[in-house]
NUDREN-317319 format. One record per residue (C-alpha): residue in three letters; y, z, x. Coordinates in nm, 3 decimals. Each point is the difference from the previous one (the first is absolute). Layout:
BEGIN
<pt><residu>ALA</residu><c2>Y</c2><c3>Z</c3><c1>X</c1></pt>
...
//
This chain:
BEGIN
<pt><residu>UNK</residu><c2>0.089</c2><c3>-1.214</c3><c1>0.179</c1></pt>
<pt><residu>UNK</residu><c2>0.000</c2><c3>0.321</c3><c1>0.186</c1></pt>
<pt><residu>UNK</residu><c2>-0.076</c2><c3>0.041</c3><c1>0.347</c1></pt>
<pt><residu>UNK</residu><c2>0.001</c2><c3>0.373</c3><c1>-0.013</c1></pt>
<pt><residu>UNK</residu><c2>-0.366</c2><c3>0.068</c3><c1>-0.221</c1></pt>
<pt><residu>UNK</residu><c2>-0.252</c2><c3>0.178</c3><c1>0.236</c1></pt>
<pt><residu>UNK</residu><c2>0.266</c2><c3>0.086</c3><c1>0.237</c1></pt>
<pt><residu>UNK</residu><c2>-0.009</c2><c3>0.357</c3><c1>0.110</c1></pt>
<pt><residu>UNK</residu><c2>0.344</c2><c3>0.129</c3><c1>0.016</c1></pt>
<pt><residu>UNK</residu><c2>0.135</c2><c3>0.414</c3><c1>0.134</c1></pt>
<pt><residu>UNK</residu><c2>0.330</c2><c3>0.083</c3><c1>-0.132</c1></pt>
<pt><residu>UNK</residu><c2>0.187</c2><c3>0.302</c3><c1>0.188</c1></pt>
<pt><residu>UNK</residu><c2>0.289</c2><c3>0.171</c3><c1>-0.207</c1></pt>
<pt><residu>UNK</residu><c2>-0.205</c2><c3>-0.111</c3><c1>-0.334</c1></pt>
<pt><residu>UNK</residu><c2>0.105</c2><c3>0.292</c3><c1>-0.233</c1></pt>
<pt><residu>UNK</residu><c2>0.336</c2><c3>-0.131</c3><c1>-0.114</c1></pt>
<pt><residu>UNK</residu><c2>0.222</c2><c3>-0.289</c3><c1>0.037</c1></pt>
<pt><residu>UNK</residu><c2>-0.042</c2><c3>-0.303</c3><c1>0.193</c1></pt>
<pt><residu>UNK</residu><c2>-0.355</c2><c3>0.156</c3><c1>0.102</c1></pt>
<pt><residu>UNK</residu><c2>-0.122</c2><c3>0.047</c3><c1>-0.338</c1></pt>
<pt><residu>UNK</residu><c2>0.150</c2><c3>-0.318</c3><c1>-0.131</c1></pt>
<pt><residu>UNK</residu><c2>-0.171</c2><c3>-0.207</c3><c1>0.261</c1></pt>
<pt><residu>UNK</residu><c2>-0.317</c2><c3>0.131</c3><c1>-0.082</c1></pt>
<pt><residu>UNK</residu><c2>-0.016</c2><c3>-0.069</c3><c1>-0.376</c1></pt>
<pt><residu>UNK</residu><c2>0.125</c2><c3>-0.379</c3><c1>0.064</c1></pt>
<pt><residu>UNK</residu><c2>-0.269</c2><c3>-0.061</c3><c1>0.288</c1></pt>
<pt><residu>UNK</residu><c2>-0.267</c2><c3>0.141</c3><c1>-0.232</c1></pt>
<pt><residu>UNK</residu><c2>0.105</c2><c3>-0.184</c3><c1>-0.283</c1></pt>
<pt><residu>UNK</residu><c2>0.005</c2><c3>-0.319</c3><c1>0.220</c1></pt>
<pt><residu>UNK</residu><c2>-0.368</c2><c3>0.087</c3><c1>0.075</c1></pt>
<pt><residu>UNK</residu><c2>0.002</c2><c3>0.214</c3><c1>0.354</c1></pt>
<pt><residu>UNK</residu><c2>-0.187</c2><c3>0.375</c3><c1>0.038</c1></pt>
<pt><residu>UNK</residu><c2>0.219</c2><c3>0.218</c3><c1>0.102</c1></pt>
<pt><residu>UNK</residu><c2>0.034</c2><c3>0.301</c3><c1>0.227</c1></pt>
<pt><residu>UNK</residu><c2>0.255</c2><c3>0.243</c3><c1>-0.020</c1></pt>
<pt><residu>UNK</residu><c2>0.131</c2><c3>0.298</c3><c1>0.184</c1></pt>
<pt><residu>UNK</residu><c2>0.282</c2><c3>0.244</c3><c1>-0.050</c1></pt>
<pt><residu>UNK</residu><c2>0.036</c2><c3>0.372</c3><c1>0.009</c1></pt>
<pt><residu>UNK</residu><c2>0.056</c2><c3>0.013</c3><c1>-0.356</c1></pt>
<pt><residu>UNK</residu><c2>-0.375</c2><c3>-0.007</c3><c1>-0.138</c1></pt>
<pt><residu>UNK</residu><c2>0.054</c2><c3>0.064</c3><c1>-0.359</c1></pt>
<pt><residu>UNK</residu><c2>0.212</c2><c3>-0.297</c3><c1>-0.005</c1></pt>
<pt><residu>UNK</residu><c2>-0.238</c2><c3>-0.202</c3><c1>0.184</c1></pt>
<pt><residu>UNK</residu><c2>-0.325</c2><c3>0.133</c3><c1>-0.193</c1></pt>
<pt><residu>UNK</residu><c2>0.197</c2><c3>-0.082</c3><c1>-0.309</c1></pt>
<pt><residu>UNK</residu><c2>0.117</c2><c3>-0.385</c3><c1>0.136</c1></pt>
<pt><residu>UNK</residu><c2>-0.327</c2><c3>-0.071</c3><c1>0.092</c1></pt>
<pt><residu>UNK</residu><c2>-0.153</c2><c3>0.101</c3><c1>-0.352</c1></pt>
<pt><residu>UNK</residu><c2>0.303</c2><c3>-0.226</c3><c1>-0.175</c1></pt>
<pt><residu>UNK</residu><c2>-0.119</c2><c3>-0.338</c3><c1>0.232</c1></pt>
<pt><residu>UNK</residu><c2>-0.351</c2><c3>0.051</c3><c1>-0.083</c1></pt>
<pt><residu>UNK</residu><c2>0.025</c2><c3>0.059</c3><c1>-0.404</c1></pt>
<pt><residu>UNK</residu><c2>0.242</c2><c3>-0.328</c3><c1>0.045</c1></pt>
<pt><residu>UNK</residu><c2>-0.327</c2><c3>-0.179</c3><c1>0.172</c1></pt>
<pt><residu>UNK</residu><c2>0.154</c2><c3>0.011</c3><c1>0.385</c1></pt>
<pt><residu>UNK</residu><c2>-0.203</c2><c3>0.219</c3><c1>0.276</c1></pt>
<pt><residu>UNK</residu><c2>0.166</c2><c3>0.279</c3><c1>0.214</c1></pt>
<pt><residu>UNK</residu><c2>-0.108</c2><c3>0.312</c3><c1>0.158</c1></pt>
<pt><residu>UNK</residu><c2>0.219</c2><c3>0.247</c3><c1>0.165</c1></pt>
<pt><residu>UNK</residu><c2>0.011</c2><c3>0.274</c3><c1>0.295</c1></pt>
<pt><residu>UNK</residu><c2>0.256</c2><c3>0.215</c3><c1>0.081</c1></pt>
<pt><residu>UNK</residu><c2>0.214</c2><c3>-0.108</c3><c1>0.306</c1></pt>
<pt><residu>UNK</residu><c2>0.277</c2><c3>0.126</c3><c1>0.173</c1></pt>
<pt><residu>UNK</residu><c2>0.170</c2><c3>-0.236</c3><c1>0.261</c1></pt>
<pt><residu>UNK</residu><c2>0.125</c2><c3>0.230</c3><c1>0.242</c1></pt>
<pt><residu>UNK</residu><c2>-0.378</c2><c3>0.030</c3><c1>0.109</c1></pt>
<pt><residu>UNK</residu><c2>-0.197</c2><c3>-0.206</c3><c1>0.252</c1></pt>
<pt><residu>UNK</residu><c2>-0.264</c2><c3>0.135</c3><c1>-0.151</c1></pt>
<pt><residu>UNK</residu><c2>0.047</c2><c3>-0.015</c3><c1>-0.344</c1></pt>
<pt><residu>UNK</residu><c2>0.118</c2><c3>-0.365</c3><c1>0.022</c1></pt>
<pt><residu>UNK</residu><c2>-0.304</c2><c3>-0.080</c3><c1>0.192</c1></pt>
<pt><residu>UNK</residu><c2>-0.256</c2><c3>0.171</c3><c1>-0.222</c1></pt>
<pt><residu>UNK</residu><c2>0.164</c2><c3>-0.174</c3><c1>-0.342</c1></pt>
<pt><residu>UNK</residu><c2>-0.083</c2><c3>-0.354</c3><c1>0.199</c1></pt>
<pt><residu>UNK</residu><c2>-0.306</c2><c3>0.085</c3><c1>0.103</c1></pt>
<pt><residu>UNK</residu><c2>-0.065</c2><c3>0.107</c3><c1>-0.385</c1></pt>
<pt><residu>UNK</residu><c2>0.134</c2><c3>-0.313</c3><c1>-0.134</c1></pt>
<pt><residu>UNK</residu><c2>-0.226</c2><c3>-0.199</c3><c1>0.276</c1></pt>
<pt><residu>UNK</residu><c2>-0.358</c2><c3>0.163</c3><c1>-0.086</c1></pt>
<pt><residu>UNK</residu><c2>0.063</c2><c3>0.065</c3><c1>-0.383</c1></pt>
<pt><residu>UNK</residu><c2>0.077</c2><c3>-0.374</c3><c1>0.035</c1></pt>
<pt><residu>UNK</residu><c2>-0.188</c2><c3>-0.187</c3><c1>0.258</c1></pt>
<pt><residu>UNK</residu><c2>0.340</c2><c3>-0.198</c3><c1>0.169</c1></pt>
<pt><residu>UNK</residu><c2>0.417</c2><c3>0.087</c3><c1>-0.069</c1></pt>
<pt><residu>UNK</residu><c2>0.178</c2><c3>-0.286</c3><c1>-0.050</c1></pt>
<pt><residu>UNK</residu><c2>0.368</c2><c3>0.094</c3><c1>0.001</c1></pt>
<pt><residu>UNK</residu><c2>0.138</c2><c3>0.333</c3><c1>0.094</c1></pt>
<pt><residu>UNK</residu><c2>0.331</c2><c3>0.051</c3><c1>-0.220</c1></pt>
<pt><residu>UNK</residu><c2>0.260</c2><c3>0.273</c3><c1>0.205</c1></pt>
<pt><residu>UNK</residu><c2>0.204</c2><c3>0.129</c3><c1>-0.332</c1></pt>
<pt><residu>UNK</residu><c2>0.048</c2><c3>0.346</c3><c1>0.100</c1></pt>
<pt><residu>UNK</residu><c2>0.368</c2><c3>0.113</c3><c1>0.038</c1></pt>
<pt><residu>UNK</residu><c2>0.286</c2><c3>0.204</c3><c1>0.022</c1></pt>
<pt><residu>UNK</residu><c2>0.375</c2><c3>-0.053</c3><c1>-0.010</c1></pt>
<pt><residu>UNK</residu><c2>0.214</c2><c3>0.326</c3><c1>0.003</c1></pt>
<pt><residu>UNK</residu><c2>0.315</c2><c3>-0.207</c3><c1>0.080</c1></pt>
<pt><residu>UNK</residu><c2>0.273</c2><c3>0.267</c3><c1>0.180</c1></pt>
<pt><residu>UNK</residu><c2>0.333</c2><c3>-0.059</c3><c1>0.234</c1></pt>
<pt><residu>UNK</residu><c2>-0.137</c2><c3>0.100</c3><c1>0.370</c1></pt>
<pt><residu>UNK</residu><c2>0.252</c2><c3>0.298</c3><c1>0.014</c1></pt>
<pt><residu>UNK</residu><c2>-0.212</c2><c3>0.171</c3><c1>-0.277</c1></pt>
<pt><residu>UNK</residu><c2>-0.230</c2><c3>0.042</c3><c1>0.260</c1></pt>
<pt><residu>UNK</residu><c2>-0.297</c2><c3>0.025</c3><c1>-0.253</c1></pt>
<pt><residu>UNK</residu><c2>-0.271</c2><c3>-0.050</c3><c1>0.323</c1></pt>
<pt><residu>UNK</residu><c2>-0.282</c2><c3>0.144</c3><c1>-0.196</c1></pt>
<pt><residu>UNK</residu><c2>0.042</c2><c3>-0.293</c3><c1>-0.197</c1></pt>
<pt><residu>UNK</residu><c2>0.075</c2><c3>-0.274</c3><c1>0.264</c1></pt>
<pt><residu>UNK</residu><c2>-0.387</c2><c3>0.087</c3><c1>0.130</c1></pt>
<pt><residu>UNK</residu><c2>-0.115</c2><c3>-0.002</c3><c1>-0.328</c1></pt>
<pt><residu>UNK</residu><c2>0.085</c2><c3>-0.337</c3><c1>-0.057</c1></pt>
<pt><residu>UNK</residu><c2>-0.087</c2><c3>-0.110</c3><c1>0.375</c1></pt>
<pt><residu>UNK</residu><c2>-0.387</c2><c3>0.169</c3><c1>-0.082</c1></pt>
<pt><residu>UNK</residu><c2>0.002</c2><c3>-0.181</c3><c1>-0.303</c1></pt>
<pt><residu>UNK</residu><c2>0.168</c2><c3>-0.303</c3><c1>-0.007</c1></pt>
<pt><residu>UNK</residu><c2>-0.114</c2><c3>-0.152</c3><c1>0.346</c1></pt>
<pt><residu>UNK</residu><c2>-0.281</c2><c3>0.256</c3><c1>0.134</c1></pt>
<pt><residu>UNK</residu><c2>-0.158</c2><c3>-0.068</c3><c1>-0.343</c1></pt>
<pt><residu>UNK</residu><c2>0.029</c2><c3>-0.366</c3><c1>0.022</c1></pt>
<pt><residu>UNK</residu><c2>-0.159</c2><c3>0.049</c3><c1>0.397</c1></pt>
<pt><residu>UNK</residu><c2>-0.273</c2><c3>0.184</c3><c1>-0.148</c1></pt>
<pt><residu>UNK</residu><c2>-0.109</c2><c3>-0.253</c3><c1>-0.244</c1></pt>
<pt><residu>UNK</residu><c2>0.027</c2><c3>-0.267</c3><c1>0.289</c1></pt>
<pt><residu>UNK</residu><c2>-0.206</c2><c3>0.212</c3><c1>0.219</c1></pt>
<pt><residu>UNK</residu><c2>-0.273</c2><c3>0.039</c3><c1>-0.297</c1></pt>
<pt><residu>UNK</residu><c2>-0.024</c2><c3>-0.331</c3><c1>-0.103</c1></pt>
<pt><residu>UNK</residu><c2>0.030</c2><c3>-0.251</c3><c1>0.254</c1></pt>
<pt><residu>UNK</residu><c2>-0.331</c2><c3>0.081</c3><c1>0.166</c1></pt>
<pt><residu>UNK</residu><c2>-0.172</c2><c3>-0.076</c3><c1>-0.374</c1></pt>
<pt><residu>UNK</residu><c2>0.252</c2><c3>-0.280</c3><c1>-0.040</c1></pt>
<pt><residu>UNK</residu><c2>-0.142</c2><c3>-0.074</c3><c1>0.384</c1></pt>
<pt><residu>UNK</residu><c2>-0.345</c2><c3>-0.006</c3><c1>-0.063</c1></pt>
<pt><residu>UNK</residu><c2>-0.026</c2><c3>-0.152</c3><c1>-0.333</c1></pt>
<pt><residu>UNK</residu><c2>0.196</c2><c3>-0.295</c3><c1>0.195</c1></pt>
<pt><residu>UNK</residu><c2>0.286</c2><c3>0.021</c3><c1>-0.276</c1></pt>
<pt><residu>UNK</residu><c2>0.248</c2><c3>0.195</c3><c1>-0.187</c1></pt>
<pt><residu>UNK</residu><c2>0.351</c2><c3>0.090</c3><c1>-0.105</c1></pt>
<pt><residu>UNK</residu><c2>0.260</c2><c3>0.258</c3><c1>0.069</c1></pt>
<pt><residu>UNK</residu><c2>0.282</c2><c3>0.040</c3><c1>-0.248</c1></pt>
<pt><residu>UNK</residu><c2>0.252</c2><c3>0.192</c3><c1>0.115</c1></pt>
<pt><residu>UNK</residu><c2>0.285</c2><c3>0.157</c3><c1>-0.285</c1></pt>
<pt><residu>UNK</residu><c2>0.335</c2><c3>-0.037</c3><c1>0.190</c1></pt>
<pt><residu>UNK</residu><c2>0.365</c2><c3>-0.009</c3><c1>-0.166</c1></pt>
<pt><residu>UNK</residu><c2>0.269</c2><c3>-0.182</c3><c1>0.004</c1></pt>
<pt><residu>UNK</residu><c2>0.141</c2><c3>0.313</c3><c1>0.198</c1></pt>
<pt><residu>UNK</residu><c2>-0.211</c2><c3>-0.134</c3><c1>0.264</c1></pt>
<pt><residu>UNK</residu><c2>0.273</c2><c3>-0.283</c3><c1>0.025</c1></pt>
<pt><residu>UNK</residu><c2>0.290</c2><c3>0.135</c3><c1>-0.041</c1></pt>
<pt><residu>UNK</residu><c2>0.135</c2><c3>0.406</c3><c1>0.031</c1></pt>
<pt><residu>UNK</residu><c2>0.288</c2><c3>0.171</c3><c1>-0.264</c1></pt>
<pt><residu>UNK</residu><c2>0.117</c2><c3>0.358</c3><c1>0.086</c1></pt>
<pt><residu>UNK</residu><c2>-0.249</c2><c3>0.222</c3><c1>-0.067</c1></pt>
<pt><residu>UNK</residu><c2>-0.290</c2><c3>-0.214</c3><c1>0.081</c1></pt>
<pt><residu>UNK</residu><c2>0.008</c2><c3>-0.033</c3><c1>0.372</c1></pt>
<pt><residu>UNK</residu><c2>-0.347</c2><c3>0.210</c3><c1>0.051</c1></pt>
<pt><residu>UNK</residu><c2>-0.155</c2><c3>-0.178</c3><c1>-0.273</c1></pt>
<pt><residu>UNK</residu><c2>0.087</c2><c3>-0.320</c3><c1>0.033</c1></pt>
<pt><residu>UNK</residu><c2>-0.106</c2><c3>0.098</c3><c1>0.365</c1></pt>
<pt><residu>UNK</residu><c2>-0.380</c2><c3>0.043</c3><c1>-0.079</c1></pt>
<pt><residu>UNK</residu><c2>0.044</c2><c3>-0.332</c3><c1>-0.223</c1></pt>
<pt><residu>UNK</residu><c2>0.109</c2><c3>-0.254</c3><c1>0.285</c1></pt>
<pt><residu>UNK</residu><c2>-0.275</c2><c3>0.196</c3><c1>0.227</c1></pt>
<pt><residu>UNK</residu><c2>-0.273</c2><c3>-0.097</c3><c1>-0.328</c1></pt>
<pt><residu>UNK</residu><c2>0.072</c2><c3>-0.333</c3><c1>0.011</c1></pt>
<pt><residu>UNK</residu><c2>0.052</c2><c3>-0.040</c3><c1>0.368</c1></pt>
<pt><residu>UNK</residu><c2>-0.429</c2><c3>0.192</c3><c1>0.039</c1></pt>
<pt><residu>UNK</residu><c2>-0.031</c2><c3>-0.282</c3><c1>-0.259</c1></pt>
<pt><residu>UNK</residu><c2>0.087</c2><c3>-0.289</c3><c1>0.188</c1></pt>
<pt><residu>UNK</residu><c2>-0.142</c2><c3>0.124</c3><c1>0.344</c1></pt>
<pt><residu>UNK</residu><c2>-0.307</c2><c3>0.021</c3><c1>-0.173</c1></pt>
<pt><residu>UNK</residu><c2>-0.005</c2><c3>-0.329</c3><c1>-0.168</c1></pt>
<pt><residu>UNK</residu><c2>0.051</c2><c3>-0.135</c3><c1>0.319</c1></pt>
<pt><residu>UNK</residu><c2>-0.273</c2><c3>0.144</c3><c1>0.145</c1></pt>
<pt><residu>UNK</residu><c2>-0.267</c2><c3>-0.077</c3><c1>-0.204</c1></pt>
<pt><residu>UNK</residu><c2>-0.094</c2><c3>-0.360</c3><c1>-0.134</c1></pt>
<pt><residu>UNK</residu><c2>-0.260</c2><c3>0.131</c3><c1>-0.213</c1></pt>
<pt><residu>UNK</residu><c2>0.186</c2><c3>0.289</c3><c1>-0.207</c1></pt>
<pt><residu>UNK</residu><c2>0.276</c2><c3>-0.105</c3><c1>-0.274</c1></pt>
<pt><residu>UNK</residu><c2>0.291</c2><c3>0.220</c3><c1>0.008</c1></pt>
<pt><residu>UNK</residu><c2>0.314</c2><c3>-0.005</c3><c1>-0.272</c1></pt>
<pt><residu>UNK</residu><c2>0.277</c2><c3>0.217</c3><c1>-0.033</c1></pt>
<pt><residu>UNK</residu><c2>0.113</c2><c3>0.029</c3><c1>-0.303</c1></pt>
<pt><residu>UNK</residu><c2>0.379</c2><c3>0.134</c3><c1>-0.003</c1></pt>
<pt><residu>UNK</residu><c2>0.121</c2><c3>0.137</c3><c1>-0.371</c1></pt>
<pt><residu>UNK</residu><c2>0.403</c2><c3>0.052</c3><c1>-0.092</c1></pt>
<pt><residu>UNK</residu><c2>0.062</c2><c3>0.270</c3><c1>-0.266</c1></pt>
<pt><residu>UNK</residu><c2>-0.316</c2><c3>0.076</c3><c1>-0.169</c1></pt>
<pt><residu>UNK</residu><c2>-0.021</c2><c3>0.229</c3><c1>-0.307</c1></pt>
<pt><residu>UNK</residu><c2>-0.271</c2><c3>0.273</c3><c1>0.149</c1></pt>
<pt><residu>UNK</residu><c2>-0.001</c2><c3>0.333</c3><c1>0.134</c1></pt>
<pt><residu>UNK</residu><c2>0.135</c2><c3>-0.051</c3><c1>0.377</c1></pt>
<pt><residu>UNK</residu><c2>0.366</c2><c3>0.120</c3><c1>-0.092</c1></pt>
<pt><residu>UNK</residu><c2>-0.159</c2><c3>0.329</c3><c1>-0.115</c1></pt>
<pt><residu>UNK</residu><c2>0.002</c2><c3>0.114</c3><c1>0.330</c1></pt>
<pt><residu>UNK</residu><c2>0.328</c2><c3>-0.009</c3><c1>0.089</c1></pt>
<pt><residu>UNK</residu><c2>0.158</c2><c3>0.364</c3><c1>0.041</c1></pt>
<pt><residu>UNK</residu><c2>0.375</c2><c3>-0.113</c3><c1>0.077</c1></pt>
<pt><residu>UNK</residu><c2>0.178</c2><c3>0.056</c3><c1>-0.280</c1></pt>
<pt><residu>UNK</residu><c2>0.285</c2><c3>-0.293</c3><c1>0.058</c1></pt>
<pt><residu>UNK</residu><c2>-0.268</c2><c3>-0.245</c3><c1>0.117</c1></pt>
<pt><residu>UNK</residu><c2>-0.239</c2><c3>0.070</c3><c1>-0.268</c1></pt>
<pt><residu>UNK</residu><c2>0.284</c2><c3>-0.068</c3><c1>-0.275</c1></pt>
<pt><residu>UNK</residu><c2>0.118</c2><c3>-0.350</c3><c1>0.200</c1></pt>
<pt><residu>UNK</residu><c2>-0.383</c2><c3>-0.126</c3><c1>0.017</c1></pt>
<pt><residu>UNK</residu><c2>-0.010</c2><c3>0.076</c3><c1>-0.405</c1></pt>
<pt><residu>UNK</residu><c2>0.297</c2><c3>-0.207</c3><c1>-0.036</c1></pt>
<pt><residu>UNK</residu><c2>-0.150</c2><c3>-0.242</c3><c1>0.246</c1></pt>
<pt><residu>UNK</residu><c2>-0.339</c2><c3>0.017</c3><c1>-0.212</c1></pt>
<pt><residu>UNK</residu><c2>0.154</c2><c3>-0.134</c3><c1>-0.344</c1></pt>
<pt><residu>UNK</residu><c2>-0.111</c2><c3>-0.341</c3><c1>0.112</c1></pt>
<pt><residu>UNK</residu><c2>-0.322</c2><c3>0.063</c3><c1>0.115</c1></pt>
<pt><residu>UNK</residu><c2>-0.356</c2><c3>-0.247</c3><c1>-0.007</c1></pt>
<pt><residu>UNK</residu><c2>-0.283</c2><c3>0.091</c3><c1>-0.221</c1></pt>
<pt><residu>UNK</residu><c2>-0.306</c2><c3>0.122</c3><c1>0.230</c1></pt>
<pt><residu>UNK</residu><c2>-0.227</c2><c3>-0.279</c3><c1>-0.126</c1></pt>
<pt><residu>UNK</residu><c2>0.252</c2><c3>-0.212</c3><c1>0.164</c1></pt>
<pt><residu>UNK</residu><c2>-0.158</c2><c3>0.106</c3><c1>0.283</c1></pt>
<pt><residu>UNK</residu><c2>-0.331</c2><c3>0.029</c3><c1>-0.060</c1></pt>
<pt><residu>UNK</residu><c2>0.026</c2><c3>-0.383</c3><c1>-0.090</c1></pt>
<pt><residu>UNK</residu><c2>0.166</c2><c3>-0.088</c3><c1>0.376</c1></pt>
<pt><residu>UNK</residu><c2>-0.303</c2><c3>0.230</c3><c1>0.109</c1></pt>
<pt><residu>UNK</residu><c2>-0.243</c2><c3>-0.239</c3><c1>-0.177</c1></pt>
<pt><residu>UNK</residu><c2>0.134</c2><c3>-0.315</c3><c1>0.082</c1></pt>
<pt><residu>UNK</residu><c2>-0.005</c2><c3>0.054</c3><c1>0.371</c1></pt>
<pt><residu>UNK</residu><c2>-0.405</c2><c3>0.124</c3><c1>-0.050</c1></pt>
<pt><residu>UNK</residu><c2>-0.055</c2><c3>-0.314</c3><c1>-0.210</c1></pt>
<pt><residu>UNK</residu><c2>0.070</c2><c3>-0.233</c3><c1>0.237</c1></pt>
<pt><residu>UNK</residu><c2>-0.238</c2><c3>-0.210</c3><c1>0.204</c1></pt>
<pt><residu>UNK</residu><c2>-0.160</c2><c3>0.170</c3><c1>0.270</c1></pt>
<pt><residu>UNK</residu><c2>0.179</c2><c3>-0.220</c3><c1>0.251</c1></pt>
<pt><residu>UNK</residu><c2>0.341</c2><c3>0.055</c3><c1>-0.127</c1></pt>
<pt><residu>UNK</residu><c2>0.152</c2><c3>0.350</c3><c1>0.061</c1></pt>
<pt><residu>UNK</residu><c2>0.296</c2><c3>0.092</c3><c1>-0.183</c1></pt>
<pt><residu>UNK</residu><c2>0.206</c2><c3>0.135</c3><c1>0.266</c1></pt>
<pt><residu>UNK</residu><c2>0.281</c2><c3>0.236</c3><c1>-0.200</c1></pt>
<pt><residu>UNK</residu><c2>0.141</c2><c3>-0.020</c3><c1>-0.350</c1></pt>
<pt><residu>UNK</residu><c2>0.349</c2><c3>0.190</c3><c1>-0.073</c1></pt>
<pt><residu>UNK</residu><c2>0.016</c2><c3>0.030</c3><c1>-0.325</c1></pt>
<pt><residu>UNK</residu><c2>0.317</c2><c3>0.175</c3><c1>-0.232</c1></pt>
<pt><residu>UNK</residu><c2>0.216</c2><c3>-0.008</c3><c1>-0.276</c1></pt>
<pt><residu>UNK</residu><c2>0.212</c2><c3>-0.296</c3><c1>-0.070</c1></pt>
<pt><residu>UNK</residu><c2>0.330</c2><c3>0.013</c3><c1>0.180</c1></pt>
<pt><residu>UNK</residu><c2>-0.135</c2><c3>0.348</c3><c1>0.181</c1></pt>
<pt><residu>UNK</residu><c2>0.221</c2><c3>0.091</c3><c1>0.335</c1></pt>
//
């Protein structure tokens, strides 16, 4: 039995990838889903595939970078729904680069997105999550946010910081579930991003052994499905034998 039916459930990043992955499997196991991303057309048209499969979603367009944006797509989710029950922070970027590239446009893009993005979400939700007397934060980390290569240092620098807001938030609040969920190579679009040349052709190489998104999506379930006294705390999940 599934303990995600009736569950109301807002996806960030949902257009591709883990996001979009996640959302079919929580519909399929019976949750209405939420889901934001910039990318509309790919929403409009992931939200039409889950409900001619029998699932329930609705979208609104959401960019991460804004207080305000992030706070109206909650606030959607909320009244369209009545209650939130989980919150799922997906949205990311990884533009992987040596520091002496000096590629600084893109060291504050990832800081905006990868951990003001997750703040924003926190800041959103935790006053439903406060009110209804119960929720959950899940938090998409990365292995980088254990360990650091060359070329990762700023990005693996916003990952430690998601998963350190993580646990400073789980310890704060007894009533609010938080997981972070912490992926190795995943097949998706994050390496798009990168503009070095030599990094982009070692993270390809690095890629050839890389998870499935739904392998995610299923870590992503398990951690909602649990009782609502047990919170999953983080799952690091990656390829067999993976660095």
């Amino acid at each position: 039995m599934s303990d995600l039916k009736g569950k109301i459930i807002a996806v960030t990043g949902a257009s591709s990838g883990i996001g979009e992955a996640t959302a079919r499997l929580l519909a399929q196991r019976g949750a209405t889903l939420f889901l934001g991303a910039r990318r509309t057309d790919r929403l409009e048209k992931l939200a039409v595939e889950i409900r001619d499969a029998g699932g329930k979603a609705e979208f609104q367009a959401l960019d991460v970078t804004s207080r305000n944006s992030v706070r109206d797509f909650v606030r959607a989710a909320t009244e369209r729904f009545g209650k939130l029950d989980a919150l799922v922070n997906n949205a990311g970027l990884m533009p992987l680069s040596p520091l002496a590239a000096l590629k600084v446009d893109e060291w504050d893009r990832m800081i905006d997105v990868n951990i003001k993005g997750v703040l924003y979400g926190i800041a959103a939700a935790l006053p439903v999550f406060q009110r209804q007397g119960a929720g959950h934060v899940i938090n998409v980390a990365s292995v980088a946010g254990h360990q650091i290569w060359p070329t990762s240092a700023v990005y693996s620098g916003t990952k430690f910081a998601v998963r350190a807001i993580s646990e400073g938030l789980r310890q704060e609040h007894k009533d609010v579930r938080v997981t972070i969920i912490s992926p190795g190579a995943v097949e998706s679009e994050l390496a798009e991003t990168i503009t070095h040349a030599e990094t982009a052709a070692w993270v390809n190489e690095f890629r050839k052994n890389s998870l499935k998104s739904d392998a995610i999506a299923r870590a992503i379930a398990y951690a909602i499905e649990q009782p609502a006294d047990v919170d999953v705390n983080e799952i690091v999940i990656r390829p067999i034998a993976a660095p």
